[in-house]
PADREN-555274 format. One record per residue: x, y, z of N, C-alpha, C in turn; residue in three letters; chain. Coordinates in steps of 0.1 Angstrom, whole numbers, plus 5000, padded with zeros to 4 digits. Example, Ala and Ser with C-alpha at 12.3 -4.5 7.8 and 13.67 -1.06 7.14 Angstrom:
2
> 5132/4943/5078/5123/4955/5078/5132/4967/5078/ALA/A
> 5128/4978/5071/5137/4989/5071/5129/5000/5079/SER/A
END
This chain:
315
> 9051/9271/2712/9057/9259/2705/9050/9257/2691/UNK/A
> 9061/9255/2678/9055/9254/2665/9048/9239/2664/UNK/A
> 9041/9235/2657/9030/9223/2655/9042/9215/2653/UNK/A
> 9054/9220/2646/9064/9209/2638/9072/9203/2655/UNK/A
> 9076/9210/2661/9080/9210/2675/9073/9200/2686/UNK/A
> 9056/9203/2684/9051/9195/2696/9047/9180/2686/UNK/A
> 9043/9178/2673/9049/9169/2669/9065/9158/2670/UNK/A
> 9069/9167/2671/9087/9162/2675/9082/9157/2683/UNK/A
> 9074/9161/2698/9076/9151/2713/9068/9140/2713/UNK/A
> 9061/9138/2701/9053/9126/2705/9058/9119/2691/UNK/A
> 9065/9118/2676/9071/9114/2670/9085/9112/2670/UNK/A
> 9093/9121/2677/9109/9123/2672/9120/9112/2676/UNK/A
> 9113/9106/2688/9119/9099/2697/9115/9082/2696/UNK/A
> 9124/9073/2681/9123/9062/2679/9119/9048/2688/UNK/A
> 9125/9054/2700/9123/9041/2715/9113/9047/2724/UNK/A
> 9107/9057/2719/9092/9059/2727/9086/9066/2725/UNK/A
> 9068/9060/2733/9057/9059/2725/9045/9067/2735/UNK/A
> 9038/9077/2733/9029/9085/2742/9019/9079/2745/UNK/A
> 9015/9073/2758/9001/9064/2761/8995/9073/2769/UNK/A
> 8986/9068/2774/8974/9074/2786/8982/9076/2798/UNK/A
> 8995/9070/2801/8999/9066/2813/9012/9069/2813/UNK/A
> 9015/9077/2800/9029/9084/2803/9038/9078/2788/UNK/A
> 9054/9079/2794/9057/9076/2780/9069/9056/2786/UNK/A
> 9070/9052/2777/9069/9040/2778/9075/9033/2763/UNK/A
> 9087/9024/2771/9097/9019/2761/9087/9009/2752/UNK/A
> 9095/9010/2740/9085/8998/2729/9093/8985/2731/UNK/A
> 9086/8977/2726/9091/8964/2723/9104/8963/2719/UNK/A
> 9114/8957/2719/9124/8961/2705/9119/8949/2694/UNK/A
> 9129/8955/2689/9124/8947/2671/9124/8937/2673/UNK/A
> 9118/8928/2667/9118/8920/2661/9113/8905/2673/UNK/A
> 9111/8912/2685/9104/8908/2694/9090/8904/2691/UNK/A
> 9087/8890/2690/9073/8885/2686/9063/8893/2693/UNK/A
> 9053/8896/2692/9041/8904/2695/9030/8895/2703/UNK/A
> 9029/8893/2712/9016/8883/2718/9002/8890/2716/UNK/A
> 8989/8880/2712/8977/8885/2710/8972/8885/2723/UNK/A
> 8967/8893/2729/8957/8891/2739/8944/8887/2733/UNK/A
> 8937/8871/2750/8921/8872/2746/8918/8882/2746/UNK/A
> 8913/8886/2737/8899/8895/2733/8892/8893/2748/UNK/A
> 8882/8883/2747/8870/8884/2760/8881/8887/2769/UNK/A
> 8890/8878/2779/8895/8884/2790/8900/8897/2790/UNK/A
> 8908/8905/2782/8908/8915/2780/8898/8924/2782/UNK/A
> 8889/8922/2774/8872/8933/2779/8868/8928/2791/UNK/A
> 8871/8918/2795/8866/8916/2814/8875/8923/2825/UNK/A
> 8887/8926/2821/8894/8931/2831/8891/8945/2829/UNK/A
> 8888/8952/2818/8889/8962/2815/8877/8967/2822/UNK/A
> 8864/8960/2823/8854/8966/2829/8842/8966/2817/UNK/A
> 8829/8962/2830/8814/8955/2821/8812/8968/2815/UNK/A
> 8814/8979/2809/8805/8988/2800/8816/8990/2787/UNK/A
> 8829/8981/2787/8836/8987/2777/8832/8979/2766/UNK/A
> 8840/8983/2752/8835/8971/2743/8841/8981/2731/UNK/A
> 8852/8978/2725/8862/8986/2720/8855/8988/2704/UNK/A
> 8860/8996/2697/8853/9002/2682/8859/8990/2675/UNK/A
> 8850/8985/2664/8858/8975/2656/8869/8979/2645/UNK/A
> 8878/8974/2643/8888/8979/2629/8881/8977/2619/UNK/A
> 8886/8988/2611/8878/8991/2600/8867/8998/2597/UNK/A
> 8862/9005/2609/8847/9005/2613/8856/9027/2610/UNK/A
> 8843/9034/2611/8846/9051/2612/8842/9049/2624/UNK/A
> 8851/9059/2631/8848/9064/2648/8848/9080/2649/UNK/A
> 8841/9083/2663/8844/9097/2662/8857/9103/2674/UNK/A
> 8867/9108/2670/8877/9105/2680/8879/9125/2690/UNK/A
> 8878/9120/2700/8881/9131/2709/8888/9140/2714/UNK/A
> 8900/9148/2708/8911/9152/2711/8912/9160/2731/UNK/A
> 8897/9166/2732/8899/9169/2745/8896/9157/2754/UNK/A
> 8891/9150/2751/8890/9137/2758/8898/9128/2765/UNK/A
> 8906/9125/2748/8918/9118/2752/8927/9127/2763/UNK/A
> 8931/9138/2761/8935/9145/2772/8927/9147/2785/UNK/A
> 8916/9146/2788/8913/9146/2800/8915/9133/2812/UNK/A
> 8919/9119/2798/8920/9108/2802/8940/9110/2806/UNK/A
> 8942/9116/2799/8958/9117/2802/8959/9121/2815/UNK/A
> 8954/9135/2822/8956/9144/2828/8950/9131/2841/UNK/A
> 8938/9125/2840/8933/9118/2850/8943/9105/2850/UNK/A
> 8953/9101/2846/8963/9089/2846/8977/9092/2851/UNK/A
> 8981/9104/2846/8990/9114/2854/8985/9115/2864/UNK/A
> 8974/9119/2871/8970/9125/2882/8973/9140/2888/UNK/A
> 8973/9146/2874/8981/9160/2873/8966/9169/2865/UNK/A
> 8964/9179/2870/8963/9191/2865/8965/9198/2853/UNK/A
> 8956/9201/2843/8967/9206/2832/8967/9222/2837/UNK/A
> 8979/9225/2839/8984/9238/2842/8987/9252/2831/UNK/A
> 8991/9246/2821/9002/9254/2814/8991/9257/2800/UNK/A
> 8992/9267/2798/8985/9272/2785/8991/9265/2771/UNK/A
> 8983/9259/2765/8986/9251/2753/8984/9256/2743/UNK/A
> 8993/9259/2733/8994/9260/2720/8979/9261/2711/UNK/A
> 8976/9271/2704/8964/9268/2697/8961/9266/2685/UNK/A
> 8953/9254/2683/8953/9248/2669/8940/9251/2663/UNK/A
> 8938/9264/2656/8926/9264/2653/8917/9256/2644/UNK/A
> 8926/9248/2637/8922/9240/2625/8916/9228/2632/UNK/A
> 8919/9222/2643/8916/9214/2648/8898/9214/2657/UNK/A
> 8892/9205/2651/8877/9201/2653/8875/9197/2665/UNK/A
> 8866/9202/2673/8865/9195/2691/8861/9176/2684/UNK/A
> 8861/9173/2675/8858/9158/2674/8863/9158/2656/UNK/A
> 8872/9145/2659/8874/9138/2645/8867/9133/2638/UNK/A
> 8860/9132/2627/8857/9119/2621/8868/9111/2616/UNK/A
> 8867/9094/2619/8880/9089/2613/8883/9073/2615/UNK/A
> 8884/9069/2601/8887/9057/2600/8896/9045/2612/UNK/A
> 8891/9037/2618/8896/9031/2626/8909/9016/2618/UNK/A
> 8922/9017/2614/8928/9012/2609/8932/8997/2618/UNK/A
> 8934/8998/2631/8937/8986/2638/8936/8992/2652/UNK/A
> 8931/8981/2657/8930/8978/2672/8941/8967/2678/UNK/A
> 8951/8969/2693/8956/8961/2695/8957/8961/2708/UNK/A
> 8956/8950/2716/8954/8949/2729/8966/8948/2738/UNK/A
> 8966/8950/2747/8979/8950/2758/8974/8950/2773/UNK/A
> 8986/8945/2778/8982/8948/2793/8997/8951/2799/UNK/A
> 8999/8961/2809/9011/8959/2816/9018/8950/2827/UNK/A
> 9028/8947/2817/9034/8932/2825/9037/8932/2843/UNK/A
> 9038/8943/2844/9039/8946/2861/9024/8944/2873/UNK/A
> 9014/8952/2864/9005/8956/2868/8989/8949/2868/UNK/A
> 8994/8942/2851/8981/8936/2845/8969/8947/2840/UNK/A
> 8978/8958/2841/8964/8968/2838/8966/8969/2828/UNK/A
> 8955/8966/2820/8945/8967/2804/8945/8981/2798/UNK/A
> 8953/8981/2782/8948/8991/2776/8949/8986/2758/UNK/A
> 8949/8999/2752/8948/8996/2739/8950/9002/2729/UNK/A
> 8959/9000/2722/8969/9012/2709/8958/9010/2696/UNK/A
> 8956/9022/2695/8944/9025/2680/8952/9030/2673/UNK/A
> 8948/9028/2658/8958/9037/2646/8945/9043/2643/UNK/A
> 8947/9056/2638/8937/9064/2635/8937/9072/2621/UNK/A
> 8930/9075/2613/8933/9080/2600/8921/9093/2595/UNK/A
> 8919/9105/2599/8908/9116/2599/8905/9111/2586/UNK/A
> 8888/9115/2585/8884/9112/2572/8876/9132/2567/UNK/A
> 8874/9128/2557/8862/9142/2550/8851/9141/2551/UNK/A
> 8840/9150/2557/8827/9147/2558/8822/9142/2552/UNK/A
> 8823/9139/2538/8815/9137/2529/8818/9119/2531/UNK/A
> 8827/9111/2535/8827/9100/2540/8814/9096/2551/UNK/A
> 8806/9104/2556/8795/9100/2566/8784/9099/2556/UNK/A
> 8787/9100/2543/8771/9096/2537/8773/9082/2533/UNK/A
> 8786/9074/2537/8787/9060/2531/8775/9054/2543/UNK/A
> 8771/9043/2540/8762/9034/2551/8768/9034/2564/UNK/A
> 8768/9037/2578/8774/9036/2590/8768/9021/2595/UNK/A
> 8779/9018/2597/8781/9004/2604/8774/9004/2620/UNK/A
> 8763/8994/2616/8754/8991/2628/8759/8979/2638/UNK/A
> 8751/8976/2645/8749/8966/2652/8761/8960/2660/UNK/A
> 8770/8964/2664/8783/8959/2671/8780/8953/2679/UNK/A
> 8785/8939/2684/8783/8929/2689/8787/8932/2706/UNK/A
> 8784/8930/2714/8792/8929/2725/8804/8919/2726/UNK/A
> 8817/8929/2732/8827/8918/2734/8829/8912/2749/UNK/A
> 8819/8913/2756/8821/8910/2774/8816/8901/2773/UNK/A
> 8827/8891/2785/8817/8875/2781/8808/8873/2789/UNK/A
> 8800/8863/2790/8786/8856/2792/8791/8851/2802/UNK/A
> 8795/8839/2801/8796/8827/2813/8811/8829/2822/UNK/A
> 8812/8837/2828/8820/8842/2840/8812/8848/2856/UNK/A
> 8823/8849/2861/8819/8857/2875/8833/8865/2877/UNK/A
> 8830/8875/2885/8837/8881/2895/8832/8883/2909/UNK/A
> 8846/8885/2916/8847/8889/2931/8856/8896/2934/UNK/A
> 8846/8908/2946/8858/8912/2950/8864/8908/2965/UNK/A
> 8878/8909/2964/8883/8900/2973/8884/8906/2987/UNK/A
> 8880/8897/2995/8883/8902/3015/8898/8897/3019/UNK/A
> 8896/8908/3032/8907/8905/3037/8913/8886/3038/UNK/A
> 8901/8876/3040/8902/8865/3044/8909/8858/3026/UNK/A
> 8900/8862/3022/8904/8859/3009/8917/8863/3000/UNK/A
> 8925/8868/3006/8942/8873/3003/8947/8870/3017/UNK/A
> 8941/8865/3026/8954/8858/3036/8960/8847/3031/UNK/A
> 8974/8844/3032/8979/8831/3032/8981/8824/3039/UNK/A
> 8968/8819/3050/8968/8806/3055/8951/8803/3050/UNK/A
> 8941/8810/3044/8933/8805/3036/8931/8803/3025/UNK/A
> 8918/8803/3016/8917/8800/3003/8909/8810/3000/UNK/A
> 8906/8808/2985/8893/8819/2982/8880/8811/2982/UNK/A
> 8868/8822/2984/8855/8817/2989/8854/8815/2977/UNK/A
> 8843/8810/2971/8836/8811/2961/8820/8809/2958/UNK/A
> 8813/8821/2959/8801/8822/2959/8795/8804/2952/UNK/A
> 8788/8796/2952/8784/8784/2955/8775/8787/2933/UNK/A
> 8766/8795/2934/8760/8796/2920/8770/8799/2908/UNK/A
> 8781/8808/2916/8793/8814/2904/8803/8801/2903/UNK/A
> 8800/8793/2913/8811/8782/2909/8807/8772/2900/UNK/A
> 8797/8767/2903/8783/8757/2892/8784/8763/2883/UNK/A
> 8785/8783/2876/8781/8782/2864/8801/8783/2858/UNK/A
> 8809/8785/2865/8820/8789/2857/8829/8774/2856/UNK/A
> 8826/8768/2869/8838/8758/2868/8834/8743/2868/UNK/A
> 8842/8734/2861/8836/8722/2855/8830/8713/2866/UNK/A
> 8819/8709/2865/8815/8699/2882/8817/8694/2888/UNK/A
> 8821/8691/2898/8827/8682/2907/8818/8668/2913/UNK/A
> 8826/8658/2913/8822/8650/2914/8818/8644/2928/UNK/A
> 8804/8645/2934/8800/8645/2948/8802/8629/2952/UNK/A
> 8802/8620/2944/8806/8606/2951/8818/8611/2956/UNK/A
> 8826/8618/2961/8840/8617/2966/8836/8627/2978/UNK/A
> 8842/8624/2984/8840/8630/2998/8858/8633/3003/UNK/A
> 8865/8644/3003/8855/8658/3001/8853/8658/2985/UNK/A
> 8842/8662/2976/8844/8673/2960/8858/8676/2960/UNK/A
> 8862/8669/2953/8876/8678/2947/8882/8679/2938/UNK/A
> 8887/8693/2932/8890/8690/2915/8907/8696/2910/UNK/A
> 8914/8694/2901/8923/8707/2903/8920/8711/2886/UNK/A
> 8919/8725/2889/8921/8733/2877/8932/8740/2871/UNK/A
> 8932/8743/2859/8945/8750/2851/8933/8763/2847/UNK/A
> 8941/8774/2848/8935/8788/2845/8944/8795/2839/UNK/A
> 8943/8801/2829/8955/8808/2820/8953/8821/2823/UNK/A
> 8961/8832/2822/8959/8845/2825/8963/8856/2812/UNK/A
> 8962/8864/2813/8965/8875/2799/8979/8869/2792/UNK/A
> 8986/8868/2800/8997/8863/2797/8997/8850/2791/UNK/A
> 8988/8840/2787/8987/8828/2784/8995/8822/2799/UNK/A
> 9000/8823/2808/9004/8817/2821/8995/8806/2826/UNK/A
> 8999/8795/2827/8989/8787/2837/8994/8787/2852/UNK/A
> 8980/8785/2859/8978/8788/2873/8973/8779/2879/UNK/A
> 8974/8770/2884/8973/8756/2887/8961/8758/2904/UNK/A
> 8956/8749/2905/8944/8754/2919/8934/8742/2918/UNK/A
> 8934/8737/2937/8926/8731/2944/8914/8735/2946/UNK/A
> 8904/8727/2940/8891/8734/2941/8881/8721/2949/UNK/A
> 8878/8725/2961/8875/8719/2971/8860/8725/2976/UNK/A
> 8850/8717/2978/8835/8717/2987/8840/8713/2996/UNK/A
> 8841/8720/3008/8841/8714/3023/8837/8726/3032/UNK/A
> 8835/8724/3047/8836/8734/3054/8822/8733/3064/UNK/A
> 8817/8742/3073/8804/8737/3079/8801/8755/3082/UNK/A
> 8792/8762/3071/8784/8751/3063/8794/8748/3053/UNK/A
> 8795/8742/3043/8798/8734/3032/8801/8749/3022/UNK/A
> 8810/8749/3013/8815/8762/3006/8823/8754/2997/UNK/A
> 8821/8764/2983/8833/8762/2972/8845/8767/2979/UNK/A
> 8861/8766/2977/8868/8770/2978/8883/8770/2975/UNK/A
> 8892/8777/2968/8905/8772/2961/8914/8775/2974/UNK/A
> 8921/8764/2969/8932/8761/2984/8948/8761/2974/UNK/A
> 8953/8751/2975/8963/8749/2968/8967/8760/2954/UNK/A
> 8972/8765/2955/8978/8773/2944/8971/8790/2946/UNK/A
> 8964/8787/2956/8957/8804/2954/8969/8812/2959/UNK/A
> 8976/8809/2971/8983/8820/2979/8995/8823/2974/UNK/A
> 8997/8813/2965/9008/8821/2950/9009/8827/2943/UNK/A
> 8991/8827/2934/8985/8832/2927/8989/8846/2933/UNK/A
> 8982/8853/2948/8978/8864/2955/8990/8869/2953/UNK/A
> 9000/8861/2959/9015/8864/2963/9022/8875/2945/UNK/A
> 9023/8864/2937/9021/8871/2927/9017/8878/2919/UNK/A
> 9007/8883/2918/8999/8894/2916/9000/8908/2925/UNK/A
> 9004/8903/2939/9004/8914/2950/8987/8922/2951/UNK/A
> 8978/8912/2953/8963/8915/2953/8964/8919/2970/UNK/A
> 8955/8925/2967/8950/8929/2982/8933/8930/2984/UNK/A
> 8928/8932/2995/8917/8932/2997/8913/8945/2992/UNK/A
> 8901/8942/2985/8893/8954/2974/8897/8954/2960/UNK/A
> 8909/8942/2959/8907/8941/2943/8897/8930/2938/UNK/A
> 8896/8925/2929/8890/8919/2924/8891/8909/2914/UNK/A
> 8890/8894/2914/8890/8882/2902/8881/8881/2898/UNK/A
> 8884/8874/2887/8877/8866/2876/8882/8863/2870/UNK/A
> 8866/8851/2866/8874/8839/2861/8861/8835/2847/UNK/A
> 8868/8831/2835/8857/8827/2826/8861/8813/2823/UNK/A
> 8847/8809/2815/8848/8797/2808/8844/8801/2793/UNK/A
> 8852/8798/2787/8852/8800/2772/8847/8789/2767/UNK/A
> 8842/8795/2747/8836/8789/2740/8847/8776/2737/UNK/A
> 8858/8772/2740/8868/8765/2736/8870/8760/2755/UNK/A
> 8863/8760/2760/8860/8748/2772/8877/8753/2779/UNK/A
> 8880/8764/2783/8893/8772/2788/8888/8777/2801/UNK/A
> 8894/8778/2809/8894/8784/2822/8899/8798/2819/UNK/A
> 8894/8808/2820/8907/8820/2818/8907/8830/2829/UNK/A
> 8914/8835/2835/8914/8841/2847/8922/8857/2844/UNK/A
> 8914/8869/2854/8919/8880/2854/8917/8886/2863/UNK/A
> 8924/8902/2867/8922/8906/2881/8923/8921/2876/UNK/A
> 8916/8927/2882/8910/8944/2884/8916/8949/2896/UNK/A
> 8927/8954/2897/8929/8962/2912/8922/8974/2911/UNK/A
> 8920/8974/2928/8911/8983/2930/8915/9000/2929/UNK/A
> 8931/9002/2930/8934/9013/2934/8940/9012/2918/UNK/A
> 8943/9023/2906/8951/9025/2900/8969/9026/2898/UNK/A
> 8971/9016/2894/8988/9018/2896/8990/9017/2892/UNK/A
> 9006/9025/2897/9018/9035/2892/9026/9025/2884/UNK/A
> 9024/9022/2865/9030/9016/2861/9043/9017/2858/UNK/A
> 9053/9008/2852/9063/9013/2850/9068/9025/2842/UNK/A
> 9059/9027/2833/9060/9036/2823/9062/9051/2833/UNK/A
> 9052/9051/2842/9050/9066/2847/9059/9064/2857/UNK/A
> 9066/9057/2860/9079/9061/2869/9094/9063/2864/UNK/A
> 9091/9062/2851/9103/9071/2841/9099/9077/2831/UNK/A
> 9093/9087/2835/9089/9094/2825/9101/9110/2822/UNK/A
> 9098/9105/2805/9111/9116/2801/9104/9129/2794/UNK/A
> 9092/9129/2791/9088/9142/2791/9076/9142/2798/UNK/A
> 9072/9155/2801/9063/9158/2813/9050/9161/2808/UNK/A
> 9041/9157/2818/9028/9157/2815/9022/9165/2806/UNK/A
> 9030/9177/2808/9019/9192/2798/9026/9185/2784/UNK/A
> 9037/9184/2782/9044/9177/2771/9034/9169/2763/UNK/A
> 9027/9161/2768/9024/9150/2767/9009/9151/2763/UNK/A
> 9001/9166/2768/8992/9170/2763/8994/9175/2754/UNK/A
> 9003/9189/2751/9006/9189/2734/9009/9183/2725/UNK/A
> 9013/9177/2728/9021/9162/2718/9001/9159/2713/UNK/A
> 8998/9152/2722/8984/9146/2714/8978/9156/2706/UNK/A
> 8976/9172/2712/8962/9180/2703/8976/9178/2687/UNK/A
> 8987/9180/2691/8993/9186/2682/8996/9173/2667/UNK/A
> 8997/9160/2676/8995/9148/2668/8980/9149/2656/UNK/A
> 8971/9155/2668/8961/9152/2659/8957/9166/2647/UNK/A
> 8962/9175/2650/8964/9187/2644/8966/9182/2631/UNK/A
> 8979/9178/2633/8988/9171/2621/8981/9163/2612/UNK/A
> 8975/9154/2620/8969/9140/2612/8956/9147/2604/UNK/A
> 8950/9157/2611/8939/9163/2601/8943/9171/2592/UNK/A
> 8956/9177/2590/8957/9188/2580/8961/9174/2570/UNK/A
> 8967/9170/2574/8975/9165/2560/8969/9144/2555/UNK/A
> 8957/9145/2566/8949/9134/2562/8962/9117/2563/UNK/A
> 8967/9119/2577/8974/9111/2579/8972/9100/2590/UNK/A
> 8978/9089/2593/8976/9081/2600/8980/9081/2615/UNK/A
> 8975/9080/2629/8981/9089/2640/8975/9077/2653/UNK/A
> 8986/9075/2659/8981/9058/2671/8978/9065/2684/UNK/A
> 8971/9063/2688/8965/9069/2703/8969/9053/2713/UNK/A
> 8969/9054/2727/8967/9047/2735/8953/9053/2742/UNK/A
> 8948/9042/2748/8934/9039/2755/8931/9035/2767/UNK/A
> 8933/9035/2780/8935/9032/2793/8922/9033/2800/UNK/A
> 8912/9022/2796/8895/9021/2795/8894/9024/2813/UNK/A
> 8906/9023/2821/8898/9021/2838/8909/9033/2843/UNK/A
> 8915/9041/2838/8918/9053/2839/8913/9062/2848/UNK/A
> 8898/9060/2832/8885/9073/2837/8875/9067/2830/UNK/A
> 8869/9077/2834/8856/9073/2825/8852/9076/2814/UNK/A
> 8862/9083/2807/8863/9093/2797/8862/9078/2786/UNK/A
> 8855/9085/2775/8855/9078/2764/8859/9084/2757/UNK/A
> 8868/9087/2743/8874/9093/2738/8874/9094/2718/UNK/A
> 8870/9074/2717/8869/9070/2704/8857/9064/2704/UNK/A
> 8848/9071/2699/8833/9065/2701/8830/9058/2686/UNK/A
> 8819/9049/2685/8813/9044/2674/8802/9050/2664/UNK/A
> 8811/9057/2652/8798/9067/2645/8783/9064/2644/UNK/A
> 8780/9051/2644/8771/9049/2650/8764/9053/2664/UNK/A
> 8773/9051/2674/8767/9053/2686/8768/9067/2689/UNK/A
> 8777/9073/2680/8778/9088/2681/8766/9095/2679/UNK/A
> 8763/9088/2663/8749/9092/2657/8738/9093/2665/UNK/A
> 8735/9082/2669/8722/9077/2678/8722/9084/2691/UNK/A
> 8732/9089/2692/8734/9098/2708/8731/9114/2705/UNK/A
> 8738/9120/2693/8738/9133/2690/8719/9136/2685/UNK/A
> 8717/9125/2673/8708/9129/2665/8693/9119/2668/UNK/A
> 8696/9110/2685/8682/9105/2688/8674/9095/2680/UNK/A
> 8684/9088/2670/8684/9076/2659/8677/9080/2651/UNK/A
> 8674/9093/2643/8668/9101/2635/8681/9106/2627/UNK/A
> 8684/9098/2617/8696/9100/2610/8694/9108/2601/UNK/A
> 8703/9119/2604/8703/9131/2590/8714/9134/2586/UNK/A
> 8715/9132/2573/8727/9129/2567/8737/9144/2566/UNK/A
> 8724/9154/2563/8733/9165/2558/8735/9171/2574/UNK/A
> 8731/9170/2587/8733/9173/2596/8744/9165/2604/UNK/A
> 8743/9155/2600/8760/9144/2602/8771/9154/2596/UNK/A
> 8771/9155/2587/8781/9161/2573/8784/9177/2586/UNK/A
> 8774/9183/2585/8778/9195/2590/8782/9199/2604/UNK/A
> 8780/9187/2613/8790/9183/2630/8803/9182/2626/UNK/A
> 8808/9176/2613/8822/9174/2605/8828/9187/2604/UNK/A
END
């Protein structure tokens, strides 16, 4: 297959877009765009993620990202791929935007990068230190039991994680009781009975939880959480335990090997001709990292003993 060809399968086709998880209808036009929180977003996604900032140089992975495809497919790559010799086992390359998403079915977290290859001689500008963590502080998670997705009970809630996440309840009342509003990726509110009672005595949401469950379709071994933000917000998210089959990968119109050429071939492209090229990112996938921070690149390859001309010549 010519470069201009496996380009065709991941450009040609105006109403869809190549992710980690297959291929998958866009927005249509003119359809307002929702921001996702940032923090809940990195909480669902999982405690070691913490996405490259825009603007920032990254170093980007072409076998990576495909090993993250191949593990989201749950497929094998089979078929002998096209060879791009021009292409670098790692890009250097401008990070243009970051944009967050989650699937409306699923709730599973990912994230569309624009990417732009740069020239080595771009790593002798100053590399951007110090990236902030984006996982929040003042939260908890659990993972859920069987008792805790039945619908004739509530959810437990560990007694320390409830003091630090949720607003205090007032002990002159007998029973403690409070009701809260929790917003979800969706900005959705979630309405819930937050009750001390029981022998021994337990946090526990009653009212509104077995809706919550019902909708979501949680089961035992997934997992909640819930934050309190710097803006005094409840926000609430869920991690299933098993990876699911989103909508995207149950119509899928070209096939997995497709879908691996298309990327090397995307990025083939974007380095010869110094162009701009959008990757998807599916952080609970795998484990695979893919677009790392030239910084953390640095500090990993070269042991925080920065050498410039030895940077330049990994390029």
């Amino acid at each position: 297959m010519s470069l201009e060809a496996a380009v065709f399968l991941l450009f040609g086709r105006d109403k869809l877009k190549l992710s980690t998880v297959g291929i998958s209808q866009q927005a249509p036009e003119g359809e307002e765009k929702r921001c996702l929180d940032s923090e809940l977003w990195h909480a669902c996604a999982g405690p070691l993620v913490c996405l490259p900032t825009a603007g920032t140089r990254v170093v980007y992975f072409p076998q990576g990202h495909s090993d993250q495809v191949a593990a989201s497919t749950n497929k094998e790559v089979e078929s002998h791929f096209p060879n791009y010799p021009s292409l670098l086992p790692q890009l250097l390359c401008r990070l243009h935007n970051v944009t967050l998403h989650a699937d409306v079915e699923t709730d599973e977290v990912y994230a569309q990068m624009t990417l732009q290859p740069l020239s080595p001689k771009d790593t002798y500008f100053p590399i951007e230190m110090g990236f902030a963590s984006k996982q929040p502080t003042n939260y908890f998670c659990k993972i859920l039991t069987a008792s805790d997705t039945s619908t004739h009970g509530g959810f437990s809630i560990p007694r320390c994680a409830a003091e630090k996440v949720f607003p205090p309840l007032d002990f002159s009342q007998q029973p403690p009781v409070q009701d809260l509003i929790a917003r979800d990726l969706y900005d959705v509110e979630w309405k819930f009975r937050h009750i001390f009672r029981g022998q021994p005595k337990r946090h526990l949401l009653t009212t509104g939880w077995s809706v919550f469950v019902s909708a979501k379709r949680l089961v035992a071994g997934d997992s909640v959480l819930f934050i309190w933000n710097e803006k005094n917000q409840l926000l609430l998210g869920i991690r299933c335990a098993n990876q699911p089959q989103t909508s995207a990968s149950s119509s899928l119109v070209l096939s997995s090997d497709s879908m691996h050429i298309g990327l090397f071939a995307a990025a083939a492209h974007a380095a010869a001709t110094n162009s701009r090229f959008t990757i998807f990112y599916n952080p609970r996938a795998s484990p695979s990292e893919f677009v790392i921070p030239l910084s953390k690149y640095t500090k990993a390859v070269f042991h925080t003993c920065i050498n410039w001309d030895a940077i330049s010549y990994a390029f």
